[in-house]
N, C-alpha and C positions, 0 to 999 in steps of 0.2 A: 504494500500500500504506500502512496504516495503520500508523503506530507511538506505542508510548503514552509513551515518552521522545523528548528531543530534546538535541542536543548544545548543553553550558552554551558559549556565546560570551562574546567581550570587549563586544559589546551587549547581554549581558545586564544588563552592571555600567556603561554610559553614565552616569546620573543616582546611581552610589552616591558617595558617602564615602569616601577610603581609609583602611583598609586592603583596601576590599574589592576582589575581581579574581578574575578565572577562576586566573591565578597563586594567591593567596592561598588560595582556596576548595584547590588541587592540594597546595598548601603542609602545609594542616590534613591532609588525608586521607592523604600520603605520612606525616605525623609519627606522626599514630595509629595508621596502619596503618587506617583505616576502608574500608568496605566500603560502606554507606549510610547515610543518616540522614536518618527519614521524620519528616514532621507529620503529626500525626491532629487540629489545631485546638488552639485557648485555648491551653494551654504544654504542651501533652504530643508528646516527643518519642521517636525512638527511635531510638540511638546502635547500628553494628553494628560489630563489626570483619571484617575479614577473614578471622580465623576461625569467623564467624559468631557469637562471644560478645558481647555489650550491654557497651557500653562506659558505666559509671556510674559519676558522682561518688562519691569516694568515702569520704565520710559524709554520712548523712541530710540535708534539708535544706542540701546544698552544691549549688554550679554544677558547670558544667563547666567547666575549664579556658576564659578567658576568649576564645581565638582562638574555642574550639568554639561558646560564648555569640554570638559575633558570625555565626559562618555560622547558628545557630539563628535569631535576630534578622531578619539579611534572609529566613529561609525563611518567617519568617511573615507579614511585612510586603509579601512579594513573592507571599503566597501560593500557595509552591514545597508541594507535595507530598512528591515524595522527589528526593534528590540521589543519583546513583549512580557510581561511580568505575570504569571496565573497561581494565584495561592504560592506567591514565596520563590515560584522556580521563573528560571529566565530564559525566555527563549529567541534566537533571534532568526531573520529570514535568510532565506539563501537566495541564491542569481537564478531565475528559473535556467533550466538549457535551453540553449537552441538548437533549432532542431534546421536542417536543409535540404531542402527537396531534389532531388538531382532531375532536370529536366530532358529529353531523349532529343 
């Protein structure tokens, strides 16, 4: 069976830097209270809480809270899709395949 997430492991974070860790990533999303947060490419992201409201800086041209900068940082550098959080565990999305048709 096909699944379009997979659960985030401590091999996910082998070659990172710390602060970063499957802990750390559980760390952020317990403190905000977050639900997910996707990348859509270049810096556009999309912060959610668990109560389904966008969690945004909050004035114009600000960051986010600098923990949250850093799990941004590796999502795009890891080219993570989304990170999703269900009862405690983390899971995050994978690149669908592509697939090519070979034409005759």
């Amino acid at each position: 069976m096909y699944r379009a997430e997979i659960e985030l492991t401590d091999a996910d974070f082998e070659f990172a830097k710390p602060p970063l860790s499957k802990e750390f990533f559980r760390q952020v999303f317990e403190k905000y209270q977050l639900d997910f947060i996707a990348y859509f490419g270049e810096n556009m992201f999309y912060v959610s809480r668990q109560n389904s409201e966008p969690l945004m800086p909050s004035y114009p041209n600000v960051k986010y809270p600098e923990n949250i900068e850093i799990v941004l940082d590796f999502m795009a550098r890891e080219r993570i899709r989304r990170i999703k959080c269900e009862k405690g565990t983390l899971f995050r999305s994978i690149v669908p395949e592509m697939t090519y048709s070979a034409k005759e």
